[in-house]
Wavefront OBJ file of the C-alpha trace (Angstrom):
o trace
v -142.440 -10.684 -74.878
v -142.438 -8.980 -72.037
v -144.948 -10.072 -69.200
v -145.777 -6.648 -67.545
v -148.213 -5.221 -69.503
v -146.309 -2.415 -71.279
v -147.024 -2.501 -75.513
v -144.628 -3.156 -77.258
v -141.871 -3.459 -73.948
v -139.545 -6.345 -74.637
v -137.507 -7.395 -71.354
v -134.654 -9.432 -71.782
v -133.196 -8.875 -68.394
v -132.560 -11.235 -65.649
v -133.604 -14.704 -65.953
v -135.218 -13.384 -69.493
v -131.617 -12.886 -70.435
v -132.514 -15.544 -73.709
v -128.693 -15.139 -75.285
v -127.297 -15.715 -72.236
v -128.998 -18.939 -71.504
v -128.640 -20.051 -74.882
v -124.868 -19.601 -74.447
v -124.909 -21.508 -71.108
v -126.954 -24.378 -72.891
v -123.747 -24.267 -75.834
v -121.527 -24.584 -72.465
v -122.725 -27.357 -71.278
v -122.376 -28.949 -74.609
v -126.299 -29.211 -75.472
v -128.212 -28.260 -78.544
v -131.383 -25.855 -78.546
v -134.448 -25.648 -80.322
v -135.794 -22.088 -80.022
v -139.516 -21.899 -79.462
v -140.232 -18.035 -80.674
v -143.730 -18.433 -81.038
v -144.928 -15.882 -79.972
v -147.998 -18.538 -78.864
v -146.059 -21.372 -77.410
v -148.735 -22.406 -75.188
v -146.184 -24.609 -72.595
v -148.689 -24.507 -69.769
v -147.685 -21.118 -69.864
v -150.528 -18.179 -68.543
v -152.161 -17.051 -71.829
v -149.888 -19.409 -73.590
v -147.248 -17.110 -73.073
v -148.263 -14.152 -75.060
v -148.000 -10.770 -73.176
v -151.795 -9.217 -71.791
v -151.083 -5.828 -73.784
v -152.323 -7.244 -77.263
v -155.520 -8.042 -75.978
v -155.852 -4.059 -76.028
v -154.787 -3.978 -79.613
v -157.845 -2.977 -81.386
v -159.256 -5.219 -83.875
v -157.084 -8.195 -82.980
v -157.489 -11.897 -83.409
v -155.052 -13.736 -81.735
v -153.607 -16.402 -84.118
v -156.191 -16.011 -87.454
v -154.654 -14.174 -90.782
v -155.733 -10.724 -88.683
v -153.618 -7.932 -89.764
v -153.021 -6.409 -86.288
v -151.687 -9.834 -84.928
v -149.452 -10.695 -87.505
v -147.841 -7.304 -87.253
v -147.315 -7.571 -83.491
v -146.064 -11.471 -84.680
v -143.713 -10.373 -87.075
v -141.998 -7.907 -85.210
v -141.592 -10.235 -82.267
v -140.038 -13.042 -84.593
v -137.780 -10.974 -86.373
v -136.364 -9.398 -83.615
v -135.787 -13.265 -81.811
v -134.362 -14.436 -85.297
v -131.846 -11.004 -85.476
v -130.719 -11.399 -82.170
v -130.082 -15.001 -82.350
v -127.832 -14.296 -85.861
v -126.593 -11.381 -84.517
v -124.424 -13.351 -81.750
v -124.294 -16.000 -83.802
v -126.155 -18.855 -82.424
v -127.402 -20.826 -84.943
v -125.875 -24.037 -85.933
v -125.300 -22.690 -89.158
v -123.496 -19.651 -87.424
v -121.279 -22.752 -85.582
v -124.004 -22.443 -82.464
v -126.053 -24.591 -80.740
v -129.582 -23.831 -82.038
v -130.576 -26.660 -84.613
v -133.984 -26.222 -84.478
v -136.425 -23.157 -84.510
v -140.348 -23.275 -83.863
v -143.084 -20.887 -85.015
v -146.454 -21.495 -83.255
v -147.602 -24.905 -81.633
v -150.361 -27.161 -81.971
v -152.139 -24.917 -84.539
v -154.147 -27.608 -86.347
v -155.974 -28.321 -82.574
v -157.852 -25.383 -83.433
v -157.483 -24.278 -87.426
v -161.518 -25.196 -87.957
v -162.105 -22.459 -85.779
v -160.746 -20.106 -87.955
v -162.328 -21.266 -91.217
v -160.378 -20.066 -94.096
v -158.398 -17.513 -91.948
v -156.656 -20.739 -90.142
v -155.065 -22.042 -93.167
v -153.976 -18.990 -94.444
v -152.453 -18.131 -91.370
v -150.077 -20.923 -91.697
v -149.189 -20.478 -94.654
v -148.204 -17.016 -93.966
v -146.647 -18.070 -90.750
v -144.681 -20.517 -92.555
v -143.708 -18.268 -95.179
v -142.580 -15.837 -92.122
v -140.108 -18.395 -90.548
v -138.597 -19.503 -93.621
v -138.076 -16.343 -95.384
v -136.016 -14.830 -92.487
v -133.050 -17.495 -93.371
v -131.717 -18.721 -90.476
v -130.676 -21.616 -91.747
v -131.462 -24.499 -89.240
v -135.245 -26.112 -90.346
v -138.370 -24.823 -88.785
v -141.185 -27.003 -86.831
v -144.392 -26.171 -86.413
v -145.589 -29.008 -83.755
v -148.785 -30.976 -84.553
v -149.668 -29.227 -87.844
v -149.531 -31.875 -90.856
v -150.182 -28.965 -93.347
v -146.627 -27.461 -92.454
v -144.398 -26.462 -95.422
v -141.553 -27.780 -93.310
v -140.006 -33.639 -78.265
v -139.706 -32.161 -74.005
v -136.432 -33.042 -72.601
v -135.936 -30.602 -69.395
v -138.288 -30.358 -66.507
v -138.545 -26.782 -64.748
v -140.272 -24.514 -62.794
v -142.778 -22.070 -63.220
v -141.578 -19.367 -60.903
v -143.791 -16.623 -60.145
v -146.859 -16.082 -61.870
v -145.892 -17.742 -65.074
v -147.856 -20.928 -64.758
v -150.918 -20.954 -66.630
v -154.538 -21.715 -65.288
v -154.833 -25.022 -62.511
v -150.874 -25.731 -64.065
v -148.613 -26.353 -60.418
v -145.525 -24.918 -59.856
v -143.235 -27.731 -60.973
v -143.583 -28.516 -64.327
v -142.866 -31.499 -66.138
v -140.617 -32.909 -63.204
v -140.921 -36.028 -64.545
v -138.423 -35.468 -67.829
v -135.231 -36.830 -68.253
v -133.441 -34.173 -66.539
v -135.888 -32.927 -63.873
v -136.656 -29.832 -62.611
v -133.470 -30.016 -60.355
v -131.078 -30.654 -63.309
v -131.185 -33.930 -62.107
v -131.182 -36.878 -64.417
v -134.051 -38.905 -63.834
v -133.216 -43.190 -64.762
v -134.698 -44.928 -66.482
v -135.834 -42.193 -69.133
v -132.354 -40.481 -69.456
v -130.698 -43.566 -69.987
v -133.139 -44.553 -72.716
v -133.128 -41.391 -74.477
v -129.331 -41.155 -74.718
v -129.742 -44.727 -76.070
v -132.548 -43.302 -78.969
v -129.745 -40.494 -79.545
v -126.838 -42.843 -79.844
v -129.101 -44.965 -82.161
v -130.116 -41.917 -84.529
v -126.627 -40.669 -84.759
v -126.257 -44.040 -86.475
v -128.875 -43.256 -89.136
v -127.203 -39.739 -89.997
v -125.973 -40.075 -93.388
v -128.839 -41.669 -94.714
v -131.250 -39.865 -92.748
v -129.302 -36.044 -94.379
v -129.023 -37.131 -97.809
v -131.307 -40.664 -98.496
v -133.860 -40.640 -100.390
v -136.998 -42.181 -98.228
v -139.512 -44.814 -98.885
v -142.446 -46.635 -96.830
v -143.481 -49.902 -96.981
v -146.438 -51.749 -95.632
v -145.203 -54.924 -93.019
v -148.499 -55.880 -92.159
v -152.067 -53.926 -91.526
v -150.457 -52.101 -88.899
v -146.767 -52.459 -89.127
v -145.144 -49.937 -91.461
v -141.501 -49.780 -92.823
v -139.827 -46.203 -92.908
v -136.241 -46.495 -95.100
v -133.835 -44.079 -96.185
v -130.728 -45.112 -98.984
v -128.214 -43.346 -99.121
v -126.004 -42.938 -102.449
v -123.357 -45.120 -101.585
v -125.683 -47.839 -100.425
v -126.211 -46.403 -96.610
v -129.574 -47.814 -95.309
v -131.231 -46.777 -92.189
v -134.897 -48.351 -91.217
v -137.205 -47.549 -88.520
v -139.707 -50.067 -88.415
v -142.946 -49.268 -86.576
v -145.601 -51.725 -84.864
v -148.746 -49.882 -84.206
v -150.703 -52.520 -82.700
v -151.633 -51.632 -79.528
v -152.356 -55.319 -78.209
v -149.904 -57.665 -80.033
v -146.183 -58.076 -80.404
v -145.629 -58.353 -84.615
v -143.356 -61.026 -86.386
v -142.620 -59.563 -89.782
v -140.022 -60.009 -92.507
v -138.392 -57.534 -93.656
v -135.470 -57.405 -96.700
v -135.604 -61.528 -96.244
v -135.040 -60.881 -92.273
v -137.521 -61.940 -89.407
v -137.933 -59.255 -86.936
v -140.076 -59.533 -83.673
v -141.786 -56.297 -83.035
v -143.450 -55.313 -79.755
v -146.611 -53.542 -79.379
v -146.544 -49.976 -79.937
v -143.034 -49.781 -80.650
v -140.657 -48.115 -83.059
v -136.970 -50.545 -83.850
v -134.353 -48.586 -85.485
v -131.398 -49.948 -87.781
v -128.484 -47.809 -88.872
v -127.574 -50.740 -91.518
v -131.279 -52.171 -92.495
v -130.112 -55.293 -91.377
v -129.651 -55.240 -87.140
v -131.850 -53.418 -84.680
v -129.434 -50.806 -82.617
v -132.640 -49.568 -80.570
v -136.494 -50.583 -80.093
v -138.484 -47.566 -78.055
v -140.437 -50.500 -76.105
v -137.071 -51.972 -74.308
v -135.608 -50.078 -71.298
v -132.375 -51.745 -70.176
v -131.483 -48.719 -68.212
v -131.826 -48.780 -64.311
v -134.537 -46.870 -62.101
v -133.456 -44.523 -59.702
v -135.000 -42.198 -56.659
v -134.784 -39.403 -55.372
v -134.122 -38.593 -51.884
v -134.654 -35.836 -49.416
v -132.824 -34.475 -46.271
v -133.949 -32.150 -43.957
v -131.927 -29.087 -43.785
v -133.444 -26.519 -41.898
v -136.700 -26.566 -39.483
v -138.907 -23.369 -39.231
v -140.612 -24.534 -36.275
v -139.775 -21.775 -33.913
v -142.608 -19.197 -33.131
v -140.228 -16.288 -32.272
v -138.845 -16.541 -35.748
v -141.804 -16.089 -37.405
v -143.293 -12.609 -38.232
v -147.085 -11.837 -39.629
v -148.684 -8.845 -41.295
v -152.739 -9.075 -42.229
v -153.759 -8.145 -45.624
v -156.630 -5.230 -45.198
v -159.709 -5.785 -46.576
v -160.724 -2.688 -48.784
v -164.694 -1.247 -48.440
v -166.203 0.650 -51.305
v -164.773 4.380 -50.031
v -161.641 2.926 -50.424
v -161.686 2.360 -53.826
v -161.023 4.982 -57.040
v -161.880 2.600 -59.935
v -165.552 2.662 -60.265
v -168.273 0.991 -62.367
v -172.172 0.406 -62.120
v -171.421 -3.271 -63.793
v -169.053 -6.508 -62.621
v -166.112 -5.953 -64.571
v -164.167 -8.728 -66.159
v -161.145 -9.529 -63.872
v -158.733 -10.630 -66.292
v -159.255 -6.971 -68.506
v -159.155 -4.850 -65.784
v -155.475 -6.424 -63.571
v -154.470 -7.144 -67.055
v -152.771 -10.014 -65.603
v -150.587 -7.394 -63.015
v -151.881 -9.423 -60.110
v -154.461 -12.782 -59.271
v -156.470 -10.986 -57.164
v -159.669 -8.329 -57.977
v -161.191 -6.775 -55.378
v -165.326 -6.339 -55.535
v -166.283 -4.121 -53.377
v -169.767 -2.688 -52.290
v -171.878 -0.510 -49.816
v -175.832 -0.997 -49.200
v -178.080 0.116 -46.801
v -180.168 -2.018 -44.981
v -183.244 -1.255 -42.531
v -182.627 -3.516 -40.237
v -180.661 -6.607 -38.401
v -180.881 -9.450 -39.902
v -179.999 -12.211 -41.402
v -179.271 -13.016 -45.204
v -178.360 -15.292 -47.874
v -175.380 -14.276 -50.215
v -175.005 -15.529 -53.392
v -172.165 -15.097 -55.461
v -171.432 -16.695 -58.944
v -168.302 -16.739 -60.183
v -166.018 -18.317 -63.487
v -162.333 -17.187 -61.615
v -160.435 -19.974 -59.897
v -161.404 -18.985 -55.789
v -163.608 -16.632 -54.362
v -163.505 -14.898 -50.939
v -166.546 -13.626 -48.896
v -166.025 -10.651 -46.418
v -168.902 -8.786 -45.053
v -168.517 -5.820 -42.877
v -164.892 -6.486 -42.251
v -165.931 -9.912 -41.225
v -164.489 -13.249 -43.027
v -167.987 -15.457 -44.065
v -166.922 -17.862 -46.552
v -164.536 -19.294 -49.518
v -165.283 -21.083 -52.759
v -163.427 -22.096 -55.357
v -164.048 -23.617 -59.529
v -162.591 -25.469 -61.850
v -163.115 -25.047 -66.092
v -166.723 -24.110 -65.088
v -169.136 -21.830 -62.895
v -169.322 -22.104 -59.403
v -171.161 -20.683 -56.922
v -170.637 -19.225 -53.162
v -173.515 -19.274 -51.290
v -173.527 -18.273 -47.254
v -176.303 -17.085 -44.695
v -174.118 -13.232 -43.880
v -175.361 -10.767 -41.059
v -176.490 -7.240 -41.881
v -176.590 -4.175 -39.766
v -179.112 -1.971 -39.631
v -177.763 0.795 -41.666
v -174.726 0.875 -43.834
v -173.250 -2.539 -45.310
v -170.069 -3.470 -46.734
v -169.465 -6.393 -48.595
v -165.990 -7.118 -50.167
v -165.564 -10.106 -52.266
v -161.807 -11.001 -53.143
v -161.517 -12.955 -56.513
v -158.676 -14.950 -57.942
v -157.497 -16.356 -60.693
v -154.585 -18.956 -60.274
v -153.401 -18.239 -63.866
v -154.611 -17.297 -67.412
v -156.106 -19.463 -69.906
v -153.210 -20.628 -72.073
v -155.479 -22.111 -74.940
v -157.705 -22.666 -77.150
v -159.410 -20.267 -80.296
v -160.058 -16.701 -79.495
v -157.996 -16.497 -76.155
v -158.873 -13.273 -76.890
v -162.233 -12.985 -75.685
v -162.078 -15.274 -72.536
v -163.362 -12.955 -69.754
v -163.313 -14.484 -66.117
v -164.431 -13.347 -62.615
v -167.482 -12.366 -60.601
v -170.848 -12.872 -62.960
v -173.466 -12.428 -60.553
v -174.151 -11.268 -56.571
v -177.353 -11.482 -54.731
v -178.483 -10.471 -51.607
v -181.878 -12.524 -50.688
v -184.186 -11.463 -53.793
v -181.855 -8.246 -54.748
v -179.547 -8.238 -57.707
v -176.842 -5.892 -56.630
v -174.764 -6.904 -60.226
v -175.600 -3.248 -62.050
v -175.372 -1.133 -58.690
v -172.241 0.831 -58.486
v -169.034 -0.864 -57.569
v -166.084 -0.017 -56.250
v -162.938 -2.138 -57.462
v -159.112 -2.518 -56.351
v -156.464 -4.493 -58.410
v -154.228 -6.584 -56.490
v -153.400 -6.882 -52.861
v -152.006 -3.798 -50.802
v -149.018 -5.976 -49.535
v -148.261 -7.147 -53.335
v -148.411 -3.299 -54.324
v -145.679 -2.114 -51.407
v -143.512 -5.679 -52.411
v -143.644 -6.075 -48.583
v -141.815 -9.675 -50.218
v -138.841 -8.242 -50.415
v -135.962 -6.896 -48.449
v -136.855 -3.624 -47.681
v -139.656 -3.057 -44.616
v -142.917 -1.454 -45.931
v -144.978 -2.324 -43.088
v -145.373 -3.073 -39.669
v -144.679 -6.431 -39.078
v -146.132 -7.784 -36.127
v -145.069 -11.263 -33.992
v -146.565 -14.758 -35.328
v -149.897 -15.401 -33.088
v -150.453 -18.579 -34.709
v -154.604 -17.571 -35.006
v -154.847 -18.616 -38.302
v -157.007 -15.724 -39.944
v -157.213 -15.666 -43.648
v -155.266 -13.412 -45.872
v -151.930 -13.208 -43.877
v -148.757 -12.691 -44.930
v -145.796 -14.345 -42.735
v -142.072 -13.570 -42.537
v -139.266 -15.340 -41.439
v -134.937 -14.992 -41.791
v -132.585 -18.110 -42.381
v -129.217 -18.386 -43.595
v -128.419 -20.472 -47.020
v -128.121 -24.375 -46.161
v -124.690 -26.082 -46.599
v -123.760 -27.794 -49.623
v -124.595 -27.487 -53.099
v -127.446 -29.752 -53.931
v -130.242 -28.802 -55.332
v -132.990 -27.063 -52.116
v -136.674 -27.397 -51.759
v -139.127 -25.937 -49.559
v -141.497 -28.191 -47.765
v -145.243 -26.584 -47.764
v -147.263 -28.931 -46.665
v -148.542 -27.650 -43.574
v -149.471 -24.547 -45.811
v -152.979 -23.968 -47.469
v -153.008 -21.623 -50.926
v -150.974 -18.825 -51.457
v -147.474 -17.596 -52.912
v -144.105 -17.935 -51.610
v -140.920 -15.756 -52.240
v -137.609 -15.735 -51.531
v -135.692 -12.929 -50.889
v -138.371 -11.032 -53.405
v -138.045 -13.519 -55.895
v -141.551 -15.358 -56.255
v -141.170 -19.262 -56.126
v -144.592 -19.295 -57.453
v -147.604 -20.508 -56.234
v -149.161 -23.186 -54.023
v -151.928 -24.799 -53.451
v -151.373 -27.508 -50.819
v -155.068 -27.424 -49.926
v -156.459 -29.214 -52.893
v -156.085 -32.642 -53.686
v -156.310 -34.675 -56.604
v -158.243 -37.637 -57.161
v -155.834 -39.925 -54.953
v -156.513 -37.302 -51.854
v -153.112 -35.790 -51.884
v -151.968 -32.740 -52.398
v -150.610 -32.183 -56.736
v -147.277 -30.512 -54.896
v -145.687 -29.629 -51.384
v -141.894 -29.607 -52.662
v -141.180 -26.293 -54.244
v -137.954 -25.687 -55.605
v -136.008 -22.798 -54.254
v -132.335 -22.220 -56.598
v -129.319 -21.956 -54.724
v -128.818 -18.626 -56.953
v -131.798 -17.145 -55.074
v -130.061 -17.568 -51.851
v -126.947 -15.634 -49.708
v -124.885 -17.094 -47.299
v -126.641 -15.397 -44.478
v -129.753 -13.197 -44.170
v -132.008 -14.459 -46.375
v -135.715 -13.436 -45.979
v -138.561 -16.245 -46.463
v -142.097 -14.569 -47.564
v -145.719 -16.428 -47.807
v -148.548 -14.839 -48.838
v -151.475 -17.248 -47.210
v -155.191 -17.228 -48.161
v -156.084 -20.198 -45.943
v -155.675 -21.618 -42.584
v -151.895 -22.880 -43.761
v -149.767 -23.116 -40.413
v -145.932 -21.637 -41.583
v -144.556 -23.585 -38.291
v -144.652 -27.299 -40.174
v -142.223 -25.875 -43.236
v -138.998 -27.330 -43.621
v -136.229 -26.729 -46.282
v -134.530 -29.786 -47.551
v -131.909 -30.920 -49.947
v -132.827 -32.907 -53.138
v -130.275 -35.848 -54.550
l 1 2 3 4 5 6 7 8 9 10 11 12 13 14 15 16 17 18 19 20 21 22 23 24 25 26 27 28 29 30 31 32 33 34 35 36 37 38 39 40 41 42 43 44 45 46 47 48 49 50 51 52 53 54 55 56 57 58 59 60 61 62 63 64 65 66 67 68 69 70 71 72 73 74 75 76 77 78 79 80 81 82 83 84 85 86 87 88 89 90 91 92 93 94 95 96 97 98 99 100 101 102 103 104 105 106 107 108 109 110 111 112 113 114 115 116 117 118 119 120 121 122 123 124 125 126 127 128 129 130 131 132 133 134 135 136 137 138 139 140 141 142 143 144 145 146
l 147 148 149 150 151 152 153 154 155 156 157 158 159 160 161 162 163 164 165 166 167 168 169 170 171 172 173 174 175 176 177 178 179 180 181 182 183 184 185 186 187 188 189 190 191 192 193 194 195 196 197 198 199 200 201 202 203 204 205 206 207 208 209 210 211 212 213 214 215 216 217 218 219 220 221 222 223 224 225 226 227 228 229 230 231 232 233 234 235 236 237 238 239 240 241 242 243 244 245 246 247 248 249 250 251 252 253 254 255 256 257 258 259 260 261 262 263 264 265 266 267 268 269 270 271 272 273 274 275 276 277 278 279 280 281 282 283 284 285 286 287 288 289 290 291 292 293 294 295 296 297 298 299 300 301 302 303 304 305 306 307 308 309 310 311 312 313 314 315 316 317 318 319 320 321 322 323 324 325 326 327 328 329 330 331 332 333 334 335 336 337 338 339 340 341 342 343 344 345 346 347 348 349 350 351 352 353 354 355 356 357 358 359 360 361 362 363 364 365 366 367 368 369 370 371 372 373 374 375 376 377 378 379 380 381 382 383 384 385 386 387 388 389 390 391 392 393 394 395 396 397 398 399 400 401 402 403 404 405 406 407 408 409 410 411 412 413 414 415 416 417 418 419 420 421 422 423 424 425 426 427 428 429 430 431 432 433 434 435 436 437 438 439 440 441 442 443 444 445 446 447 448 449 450 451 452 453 454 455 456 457 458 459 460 461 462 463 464 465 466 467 468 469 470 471 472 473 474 475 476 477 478 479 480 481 482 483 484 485 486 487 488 489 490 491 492 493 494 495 496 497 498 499 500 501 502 503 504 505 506 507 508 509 510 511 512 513 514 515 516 517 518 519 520 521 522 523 524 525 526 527 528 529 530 531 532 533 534 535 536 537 538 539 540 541 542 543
C-alpha cells in the first residue's frame, strides 16, 4: 500500500514497481514467495501497513472488524489480480510458488478473544478462495487451514522503530547481493537435498514415528515405493543414536538428517562442510576536504510561527501521520523576571530536543519506555520561547491494537508550572525536509562548511560515481544521528551515536546502489541532529 498517507492511493512506481521485480527475480532464475499481507510486520514501520487506516473510523487493525477486512480485501485482491494478470504464478508458468496472508498472527490471537480466531478463518478463507493456485502460508499460526533468504536495506524511512538501516545482512545473499559462505553453501546443500525428497514429498502419504523421547521420525511413501525421511533430534544437549527401519543413525543435537531413499542421509542441518568467507572493503573516495563541503542550519520555529494549534500535547504519530520523524512543540510564556529554571520534559518518542529562546539546552533520547529530559534553562524577563523538537526513529511495527499506540511529548514543566494544557503551537516536519533541499534542485542558501558543530545542520557535498562495479558503501562513522541521501534518494537513517551493549556503534556502513549514482555530479546530502563531523566520511567498495 502506498506509504504517503493518501486513502486508498496504491503506488506501484519506482522501486514499488512489484511486477517488475518479480520479473527480474524470474530472470535471474529464482522463485518468489509473495508476502501480500497487508500486515507483514518485516521490521517494517507499522509493520508495513499504510498510516491512512488508522483514520478509518471504527477500525481494528487485524480482529474480524468489518472496516479492516474491507480495506484487507481490496488490497489482496488487487495483489492476487495483478500477479495472474501478467501471469506470475507458478501455475501461470511463473516464478511465484508461494503466497502469504498475514504473519505471526497466533503471537497475538488471545488478544482478540473470539474475534482472533475468526479472523483467520476468514483470512484463510480470503487467500484460498481467490485461486491462485500455488499454496498459501500463514507463518507461525498452527490453526492455519493451509524461511528469510535475502538481506536488504531499509532505504528511507521504511525501517520500523530502533530497526537500523541494513537489515538482515547476515542472510545468505546479503544486503549487497553478495553470497555470504558458509550459509549459502549450506542452504543450496538443504535445497539439493529436498529436491531429492520431491516425489514423495508431492504425492506420499506421511507418517511420524517416535525414535526416542525426543527424536521423532517424519516419512513420506510414495506409490511406487518412494521413501523420503527427515529425522529430527530435539535434544538440545546430546547427540542421539537411534535405529531406524533396522538402520543405526547418529543424530546430533538439535538437528534435522534428511534421506531421499529412507535408507542414506543426503543432508543433516547440524554439518556445515561449506567454507567461511569475508568481506572486504576499499576506500574509494575521501570527503575530507573543507572547501567541498557546504552547510545550511535547520531554523528553529517559535510559537508565532506555527498555524496548527491546540491547548493539549498532541500525539506525534496522529498528527505527521508518519509524513516526517520530527514534531515540533512549540510554546510562548511570560515570565517576570531573569532567572533561572528547571525544565522538565517527559516523553515516549525515540529523541527529544530542548531549545529555549533560540538557544540549544539539551537532548534526550528512550527506548520501549518513558524517558525524561530534564535541564536547568534561562528565562528572560518577559516573553519566552521554548521549542522542543521530537522524533520518532520509526513506527511501531507490532503487536495487538497497533492502532491505538500514540507516542511523543506527555508532559512539560517549568519549575512547579504544568504548561501541558496551555496553548501550543505545532509544526510537522523539518523546513529543509518540506523544500527537499536533498535533492538536486537549490531551495536555499547554502552557506560554506565552518566545521562548528551546531545541532540540526544539514551538509552538502558533490562527487562523481566511483570506478568499477562492486557493490558502494558510505562510511558514517564520524557522523552522529541523522539521515543521508543521495542525489534525493534517502539511504535511510543513522544513528552512529548509539552503541550497543559491546560499545560500538549497531551500523556505520550504509549501502548506497550503484543505480542511485551518475557518472559525474552526484550530490551527497546529511541531515545531522548531533555533533557528527561530515569531514571523516569515506565511500568504499564492498567484495
Amino acid at each position: 500500500m502506498d506509504l504517503e498517507g493518501r486513502v486508498e492511493a496504491y503506488d506501484f512506481s519506482g522501486r514499488r514497481d512489484i511486477v517488475r521485480f518479480t520479473r527480474e527475480v524470474e530472470t535471474q532464475g529464482l522463485y518468489v514467495c509473495l508476502r501480500i499481507g497487508p500486515f507483514n510486520e518485516s521490521e517494517w514501520t507499522y509493520g508495513g501497513l499504510p498510516f491512512w487506516l488508522h483514520d478509518v473510523p471504527g477500525i481494528v487493525f487485524r480482529s474480524d472488524n468489518g472496516p479492516f477486512k474491507f480495506h484487507m480485501q481490496k488490497w489482496v485482491t488487487k495483489v492476487v489480480n495483478m500477479m495472474r494478470s501478467e501471469k506470475l504464478y507458478a501455475s501461470q508458468g511463473g516464478p511465484i510458488i508461494l503466497s502469504q496472508i498475514e504473519n505471526e498472527y497466533q503471537r497475538i490471537e488471545a488478544a482478540f478473544n473470539g474475534k482472533g480466531s475468526s479472523y483467520v478463518r476468514w483470512a484463510a478463507g480470503l487467500a484460498v478462495g481467490l485461486q491462485t493456485g500455488v499454496p498459501w502460508i500463514m507463518c507461525s499460526q498452527q490453526d492455519a487451514p493451509d524461511p528469510l533468504y535475502h538481506g536488504g536495506t531499509n532505504f528511507g524511512r521504511t525501517a520500523a522503530a530502533r530497526v537500523i538501516t541494513s537489515y538482515y545482512d547476515q542472510a545468505p545473499v546479503d544486503e549487497y547481493g553478495l553470497i555470504r559462505q558458509p550459509l549459502w553453501g549450506h542452504l543450496k546443500e538443504l535445497h539439493a537435498a529436498i529436491r531429492l525428497c520431491t516425489v514423495s514429498l508431492l504425492s506420499g502419504l506421511y507418517e511420524t514415528s517416535s525414535l526416542g523421547y525426543l527424536q521423532t521420525a517424519y516419512v513420506f511413501k510414495g506409490k511406487s515405493g518412494e521413501c523420503a525421511a527427515f529425522l529430527v533430534n530435539n535434544d538440545n544437549n546430546l547427540n542421539a543414536r537411534i535405529r531406524f527401519q533396522n538402520i543405526s543413525f547418529e543424530l546430533p543435537l538439535m538437528s534435522i538428517s534428511i534421506l531421499p531413499d529412507c535408507k542414506n542421509v543426503a543432508f543433516n542441518t547440524a554439518k556445515v562442510s561449506s567454507q567461511n568467507n569475508t568481506r572486504s572493503r576499499r576506500v574509494k573516495h575521501i570527503f575530507d576536504s573543507m572547501e567541498r563541503w557546504e552547510e545550511y542550519t535547520e531554523p528553529i520555529p517559535t510559537f508565532a510561527n506555527t498555524s496548527l494549534r491546540a491547548e493539549v500535547l498532541l500525539d506525534q504519530m496522529s498528527t505527521t501521520k508518519d509524513t516526517s520523524d520530527y514534531l515540533w512543540y512549540t510554546i510562548c510564556f511570560h515570565h517576570d523576571s531573569d532567572a533561572q529554571a528547571e525544565l522538565s520534559v517527559l516523553s515516549n518518542a525515540h529523541v527529544l530536543h530542548a531549545f529555549v529562546n533560540g538557544q540549544y539546552k539539551g537532548y534526550a533520547y528512550g527506548g520501549k519506555h518513558n524517558f525524561v529530559l530534564e535541564k536547568t534553562v534561562e528565562l528572560k524577563n518577559g516573553t519566552n520561547n521554548i521549542s522542543l523538537l521530537s522524533v520518532m526513529v520509526g513506527f511501531p511495527d507490532s503487536g495487538a491494537y497497533l492502532e491505538s499506540k500514540t507516542a511523543g511529548i506527555r508532559s512539560v514543566r517549568i519549575q512547579n508550572k504544568y504548561l501541558n494544557n496551555y496553548q501550543w503551537g505545532y509544526q510537522i516536519g523539518l523546513l529543509g525536509e518540506r523544500l527537499r533541499i536533498f535533492s538536486t534542485e537549490h531551495k536555499v542558501q547554502w552557506s560554506p562548511y565552518q566545521a562548528k558543530g551546531h545541532r540540526l545542520i544539514w551538509y552538502k557535498a558533490w562527487f562523481d560515481a566511483p570506478s568499477g562495479d562492486e557493490p558502494l558503501a558510505l562510511n558514517l562513522w564520524s557522523m552522529g544521528k541523522g539521515e543521508v541521501w543521495v542525489n534525493g534518494e534517502s539511504i535511510g537513517r543513522y544513528w552512529v551515536s548509539i552503541h550497543t551493549p559491546e560499545h560500538r556503534p549497531s551500523q556505520t556502513w550504509y549501502h548506497v546502489p550503484r543505480s542511485f549514482l551518475k557518472p559525474r555530479g552526484n550530490i551527497l546530502v546529511l541531515l545531522e541532529e548531533e555533533y557528527g563531523d561530515p569531514l571523516g566520511i569515506t565511500f568504499v567498495s564492498i567484495t
